[in-house]
Backbone bond lengths (Angstrom), bond angles and torsions (degrees), N, CA, C in turn:
res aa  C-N    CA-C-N  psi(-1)  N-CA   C-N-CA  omega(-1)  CA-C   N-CA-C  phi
1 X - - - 1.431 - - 1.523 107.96 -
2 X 1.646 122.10 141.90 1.495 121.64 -174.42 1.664 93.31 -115.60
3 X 1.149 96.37 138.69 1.258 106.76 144.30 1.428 166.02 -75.18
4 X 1.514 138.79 57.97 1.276 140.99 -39.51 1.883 78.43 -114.28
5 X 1.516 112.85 -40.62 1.557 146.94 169.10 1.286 105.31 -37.55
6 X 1.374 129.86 -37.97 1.448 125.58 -158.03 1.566 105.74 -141.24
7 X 1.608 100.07 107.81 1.504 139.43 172.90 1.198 108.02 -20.17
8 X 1.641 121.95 -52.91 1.268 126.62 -167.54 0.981 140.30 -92.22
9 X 1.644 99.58 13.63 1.563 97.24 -162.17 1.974 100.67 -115.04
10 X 0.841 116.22 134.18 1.604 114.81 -177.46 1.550 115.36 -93.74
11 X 1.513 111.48 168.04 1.474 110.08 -175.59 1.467 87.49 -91.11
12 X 1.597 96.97 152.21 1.908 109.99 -178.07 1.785 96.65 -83.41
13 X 1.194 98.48 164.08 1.504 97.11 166.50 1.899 101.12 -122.27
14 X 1.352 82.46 111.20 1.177 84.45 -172.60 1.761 112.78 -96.50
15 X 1.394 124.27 138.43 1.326 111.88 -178.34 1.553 146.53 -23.77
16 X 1.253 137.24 109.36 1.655 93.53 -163.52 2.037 102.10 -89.79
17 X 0.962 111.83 169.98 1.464 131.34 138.57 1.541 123.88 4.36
18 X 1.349 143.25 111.33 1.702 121.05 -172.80 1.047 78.90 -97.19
19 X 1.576 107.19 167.48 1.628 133.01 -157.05 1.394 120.63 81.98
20 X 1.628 104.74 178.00 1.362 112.59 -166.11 1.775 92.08 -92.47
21 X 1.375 121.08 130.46 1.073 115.88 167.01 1.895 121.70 -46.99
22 X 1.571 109.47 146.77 1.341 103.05 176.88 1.498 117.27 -60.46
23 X 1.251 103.51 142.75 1.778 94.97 157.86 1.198 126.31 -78.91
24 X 1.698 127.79 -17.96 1.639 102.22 175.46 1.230 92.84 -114.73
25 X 1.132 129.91 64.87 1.520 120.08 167.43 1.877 124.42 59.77
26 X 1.419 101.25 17.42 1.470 120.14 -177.98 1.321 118.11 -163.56
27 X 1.204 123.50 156.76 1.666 97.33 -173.54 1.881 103.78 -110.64
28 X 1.090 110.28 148.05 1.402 124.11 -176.75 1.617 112.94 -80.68
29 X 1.288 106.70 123.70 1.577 120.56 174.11 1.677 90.72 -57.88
30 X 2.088 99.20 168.29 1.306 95.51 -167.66 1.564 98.57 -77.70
31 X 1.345 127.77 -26.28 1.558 137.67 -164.49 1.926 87.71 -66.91
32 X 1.168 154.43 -38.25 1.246 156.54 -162.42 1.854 95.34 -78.43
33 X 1.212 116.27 -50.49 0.917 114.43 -153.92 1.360 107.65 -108.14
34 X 1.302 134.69 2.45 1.552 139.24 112.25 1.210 136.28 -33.63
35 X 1.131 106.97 -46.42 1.973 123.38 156.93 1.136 124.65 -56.71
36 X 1.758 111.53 -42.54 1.421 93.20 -176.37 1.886 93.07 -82.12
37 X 0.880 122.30 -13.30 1.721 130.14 -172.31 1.672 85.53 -47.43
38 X 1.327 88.23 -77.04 1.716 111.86 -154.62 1.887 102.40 -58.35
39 X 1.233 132.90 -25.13 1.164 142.08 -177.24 2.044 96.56 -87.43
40 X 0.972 128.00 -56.69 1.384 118.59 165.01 1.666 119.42 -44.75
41 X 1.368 114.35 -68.34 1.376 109.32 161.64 1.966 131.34 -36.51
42 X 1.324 111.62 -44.77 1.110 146.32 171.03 1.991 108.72 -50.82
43 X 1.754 105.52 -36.51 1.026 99.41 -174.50 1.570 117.91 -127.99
44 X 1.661 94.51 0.17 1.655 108.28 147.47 1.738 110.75 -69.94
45 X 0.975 115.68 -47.73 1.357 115.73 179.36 1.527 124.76 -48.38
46 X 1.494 105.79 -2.30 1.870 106.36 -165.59 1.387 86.64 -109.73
47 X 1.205 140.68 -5.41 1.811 135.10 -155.82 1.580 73.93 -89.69
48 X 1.688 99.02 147.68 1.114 119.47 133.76 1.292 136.27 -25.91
49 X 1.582 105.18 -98.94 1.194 96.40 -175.08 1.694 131.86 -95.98
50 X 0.918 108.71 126.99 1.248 142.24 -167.41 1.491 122.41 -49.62
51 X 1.753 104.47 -9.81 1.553 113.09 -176.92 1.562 94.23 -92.64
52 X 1.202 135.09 -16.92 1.186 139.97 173.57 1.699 147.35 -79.97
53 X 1.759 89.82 -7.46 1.564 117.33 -159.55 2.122 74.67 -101.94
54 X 1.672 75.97 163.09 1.776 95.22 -177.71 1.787 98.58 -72.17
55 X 1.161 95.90 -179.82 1.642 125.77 178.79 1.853 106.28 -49.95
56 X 1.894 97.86 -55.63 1.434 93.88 -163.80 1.901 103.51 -76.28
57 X 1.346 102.26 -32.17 1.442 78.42 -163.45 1.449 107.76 -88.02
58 X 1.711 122.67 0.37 1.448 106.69 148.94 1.782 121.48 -68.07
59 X 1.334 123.46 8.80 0.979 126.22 -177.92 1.530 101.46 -107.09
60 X 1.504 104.97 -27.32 2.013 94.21 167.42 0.981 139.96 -74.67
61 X 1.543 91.24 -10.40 2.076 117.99 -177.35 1.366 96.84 -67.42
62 X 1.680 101.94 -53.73 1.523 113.85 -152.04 1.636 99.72 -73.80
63 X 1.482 130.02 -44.17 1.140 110.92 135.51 1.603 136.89 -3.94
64 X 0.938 85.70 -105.53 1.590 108.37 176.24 1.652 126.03 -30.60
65 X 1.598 106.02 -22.25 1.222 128.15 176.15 1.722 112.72 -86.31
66 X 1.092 105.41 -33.03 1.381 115.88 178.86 1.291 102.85 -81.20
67 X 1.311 137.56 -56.82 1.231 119.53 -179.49 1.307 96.97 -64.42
68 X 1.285 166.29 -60.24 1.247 142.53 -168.47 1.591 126.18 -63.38
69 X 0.932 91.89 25.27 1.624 92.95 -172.80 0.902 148.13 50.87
70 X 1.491 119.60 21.30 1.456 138.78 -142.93 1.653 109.05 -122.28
71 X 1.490 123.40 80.17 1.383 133.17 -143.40 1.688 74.22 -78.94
72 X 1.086 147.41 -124.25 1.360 154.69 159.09 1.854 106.97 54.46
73 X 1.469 111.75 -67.27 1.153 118.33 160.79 1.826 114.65 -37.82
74 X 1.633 89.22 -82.09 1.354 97.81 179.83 1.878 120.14 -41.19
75 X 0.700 108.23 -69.20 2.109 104.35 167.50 1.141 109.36 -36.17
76 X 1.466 129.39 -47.46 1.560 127.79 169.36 1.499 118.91 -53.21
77 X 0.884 114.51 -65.79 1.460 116.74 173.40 1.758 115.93 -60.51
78 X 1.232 119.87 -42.51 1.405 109.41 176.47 1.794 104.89 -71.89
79 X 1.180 123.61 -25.92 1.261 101.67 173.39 1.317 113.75 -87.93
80 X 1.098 133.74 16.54 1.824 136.12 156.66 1.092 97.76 -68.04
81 X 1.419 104.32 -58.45 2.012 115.39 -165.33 1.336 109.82 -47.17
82 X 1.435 104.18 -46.64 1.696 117.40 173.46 1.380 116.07 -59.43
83 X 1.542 116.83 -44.10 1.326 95.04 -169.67 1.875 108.03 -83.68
84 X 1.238 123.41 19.03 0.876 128.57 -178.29 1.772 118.01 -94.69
85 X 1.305 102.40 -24.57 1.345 119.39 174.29 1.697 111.86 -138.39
86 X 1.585 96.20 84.59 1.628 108.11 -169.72 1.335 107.30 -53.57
87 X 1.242 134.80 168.91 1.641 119.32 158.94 1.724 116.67 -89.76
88 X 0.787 109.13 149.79 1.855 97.47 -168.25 1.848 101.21 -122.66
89 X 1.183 135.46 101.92 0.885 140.23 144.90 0.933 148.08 -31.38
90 X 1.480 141.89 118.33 1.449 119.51 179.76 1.695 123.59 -112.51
């Protein structure tokens, strides 16, 4: 604690905490923070377009395409995935 009155006295540095500080001001059980996981994924998955959604849930499409049987789909979506990770030669 400083004393706001007196010139000489400095703020301590006091150790902080190891870890990444929380983000809402509390820290989230792992079941909380699976939810918001699974609720982000959940609502990448409703966008349109598909060059824009993360890694996994272009991987649930592409999923999801295969079990439906839908070869057309599936080539579409794996070649997004592809053009997303060119192959680089040396």
């Amino acid at each position: 604690m400083r004393d706001d009155k007196d010139p000489g006295t400095f703020e301590l540095a006091l150790p902080r905490k190891r870890g990444r500080p929380p983000k809402f001001g509390y820290a989230m059980s792992d079941a909380q923070r699976a939810a918001r996981y699974r609720a982000r994924r959940a609502g990448q998955a409703n966008h349109a377009d598909v060059r824009k959604c993360s890694d996994m849930v272009l991987l649930d499409k592409i999923r999801g395409a295969i079990r439906g049987k839908d070869p057309e789909l599936t080539g579409f979506l794996v070649h997004v995935l592809w053009q997303r990770y060119p192959l680089q030669l040396k």
